[in-house]
C-alpha positions as CSV (number, residue, x, y, z in Angstrom):
1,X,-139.7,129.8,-38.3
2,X,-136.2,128.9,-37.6
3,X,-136.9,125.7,-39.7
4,X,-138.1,127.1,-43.1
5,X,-134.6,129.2,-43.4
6,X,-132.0,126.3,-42.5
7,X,-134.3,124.7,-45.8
8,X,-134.2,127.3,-47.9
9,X,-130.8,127.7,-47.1
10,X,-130.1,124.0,-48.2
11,X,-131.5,124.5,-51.3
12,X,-128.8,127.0,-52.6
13,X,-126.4,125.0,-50.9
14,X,-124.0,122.9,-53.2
15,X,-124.3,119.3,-52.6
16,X,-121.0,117.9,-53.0
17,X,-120.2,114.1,-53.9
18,X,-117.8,112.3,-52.4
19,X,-114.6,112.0,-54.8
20,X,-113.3,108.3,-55.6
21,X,-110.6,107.1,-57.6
22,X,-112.0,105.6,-60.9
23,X,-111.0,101.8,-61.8
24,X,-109.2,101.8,-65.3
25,X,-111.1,101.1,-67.8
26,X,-110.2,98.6,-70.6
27,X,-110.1,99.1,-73.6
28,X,-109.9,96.9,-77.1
29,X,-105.9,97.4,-78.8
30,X,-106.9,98.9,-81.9
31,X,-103.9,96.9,-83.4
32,X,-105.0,93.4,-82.7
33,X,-107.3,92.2,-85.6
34,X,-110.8,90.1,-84.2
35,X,-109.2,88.8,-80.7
36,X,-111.9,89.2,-78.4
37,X,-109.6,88.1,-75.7
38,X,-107.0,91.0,-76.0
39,X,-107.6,93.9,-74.1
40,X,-105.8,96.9,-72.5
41,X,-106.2,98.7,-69.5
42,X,-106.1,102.7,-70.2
43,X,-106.2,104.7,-66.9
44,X,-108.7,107.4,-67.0
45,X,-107.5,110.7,-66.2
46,X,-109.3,113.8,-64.9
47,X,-110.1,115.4,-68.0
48,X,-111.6,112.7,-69.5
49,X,-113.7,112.1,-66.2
50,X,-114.2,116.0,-66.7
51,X,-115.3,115.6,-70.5
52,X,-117.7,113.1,-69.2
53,X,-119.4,114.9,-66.5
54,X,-119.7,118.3,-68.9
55,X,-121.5,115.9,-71.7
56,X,-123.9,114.2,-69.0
57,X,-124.9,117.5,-67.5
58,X,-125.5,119.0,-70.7
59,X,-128.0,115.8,-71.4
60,X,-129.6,116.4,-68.1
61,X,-130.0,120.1,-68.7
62,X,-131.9,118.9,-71.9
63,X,-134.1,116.6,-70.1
64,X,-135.0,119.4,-68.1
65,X,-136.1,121.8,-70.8
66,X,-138.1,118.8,-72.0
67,X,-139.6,118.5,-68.7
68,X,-140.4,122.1,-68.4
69,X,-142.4,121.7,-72.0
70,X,-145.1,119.2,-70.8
71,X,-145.5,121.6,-67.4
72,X,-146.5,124.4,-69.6
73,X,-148.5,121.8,-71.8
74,X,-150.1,120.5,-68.9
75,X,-150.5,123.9,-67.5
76,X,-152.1,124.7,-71.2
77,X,-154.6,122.0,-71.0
78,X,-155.9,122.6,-67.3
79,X,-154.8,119.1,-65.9
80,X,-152.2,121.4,-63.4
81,X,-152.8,124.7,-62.0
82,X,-150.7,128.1,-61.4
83,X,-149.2,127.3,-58.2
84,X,-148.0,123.5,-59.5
85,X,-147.0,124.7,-62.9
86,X,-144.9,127.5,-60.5
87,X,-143.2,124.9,-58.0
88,X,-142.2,122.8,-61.0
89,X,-141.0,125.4,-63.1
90,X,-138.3,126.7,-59.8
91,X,-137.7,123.2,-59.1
92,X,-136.0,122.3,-62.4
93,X,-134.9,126.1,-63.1
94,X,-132.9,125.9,-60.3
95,X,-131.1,122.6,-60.9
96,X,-130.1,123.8,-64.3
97,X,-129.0,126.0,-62.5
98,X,-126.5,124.3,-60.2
99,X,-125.7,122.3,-63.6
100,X,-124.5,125.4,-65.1
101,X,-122.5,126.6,-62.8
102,X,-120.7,122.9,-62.7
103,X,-120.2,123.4,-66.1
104,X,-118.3,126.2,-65.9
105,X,-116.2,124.8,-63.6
106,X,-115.2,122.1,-65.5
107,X,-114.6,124.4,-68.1
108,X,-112.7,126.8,-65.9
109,X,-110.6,123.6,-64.4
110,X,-110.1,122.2,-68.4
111,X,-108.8,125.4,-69.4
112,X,-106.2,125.9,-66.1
113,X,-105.2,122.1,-67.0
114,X,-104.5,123.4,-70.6
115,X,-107.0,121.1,-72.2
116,X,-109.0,122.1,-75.5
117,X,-112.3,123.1,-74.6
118,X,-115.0,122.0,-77.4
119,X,-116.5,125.7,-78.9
120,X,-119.6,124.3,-78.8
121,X,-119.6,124.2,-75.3
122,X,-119.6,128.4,-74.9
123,X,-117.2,130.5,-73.7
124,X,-114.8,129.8,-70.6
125,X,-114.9,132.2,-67.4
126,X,-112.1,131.2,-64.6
127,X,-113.8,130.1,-61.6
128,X,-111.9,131.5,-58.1
C-alpha cells in the first residue's frame, strides 16, 4: 500500500535536470562577405538558453494536443476503450501541465532579469 503513494507521489514531483554550462556557440560575422572559413564564437547567455527552452516547450505542448486528438479519434472509432482513452488523456494532461508551470517560470525569471517577454507568450505571474 505503502508503494502506490511514494508513486503517486513521484508523479507530481518535479524532475529536475542537471544544470551545465553551455559551449559557445559560433556563429557566421555578418560582416564578412562568402568566407566560409570565418566564424565567431558568441557566448550564450541565460536568456537566450531561456528563450529556447519557452519555444521548445511550447512545441511539445502542441504535440501533446495533437496527441490527445487521435486518442479521442481512436476512442471515436472503437479501436481504444474508456479506461485507455482515460490513462492517456491524464498522462499527457499532466505533462502539459508541468510544461506550463516551467513556462511561467521562465517567464517569471525573464521578467526579474528585465528581459522583454514576447506578448504572445501570455501574461507574466512572479514565481516565489
Amino acid at each position: 500500500m505503502l508503494g502506490i503513494f511514494d508513486r503517486i507521489k513521484s508523479w507530481f514531483t518535479r524532475r529536475t535536470k542537471p544544470s551545465s554550462p553551455s559551449p559557445p556557440v559560433s556563429v557566421r560575422a555578418e560582416s564578412e562577405p562568402d568566407v566560409d572559413s570565418v566564424s565567431v564564437s558568441v557566448p550564450v547567455t541565460e536568456t537566450d538558453v531561456l528563450m529556447q527552452e519557452h519555444v521548445q516547450l511550447e512545441d511539445e505542448r502542441m504535440r501533446l494536443r495533437q496527441e490527445i486528438t487521435v486518442v479521442d479519434s481512436q476512442y471515436a472509432a472503437g479501436e481504444i476503450g474508456a479506461a485507455d482513452r482515460d490513462r492517456a488523456y491524464r498522462t499527457r494532461l499532466a505533462r502539459a501541465g508541468s510544461i506550463r508551470v516551467r513556462q511561467m517560470e521562465i517567464r517569471s525569471r525573464l521578467a526579474e532579469m528585465g528581459q522583454e517577454v514576447p506578448q504572445e507568450w501570455g501574461t507574466i505571474r512572479i514565481m516565489r
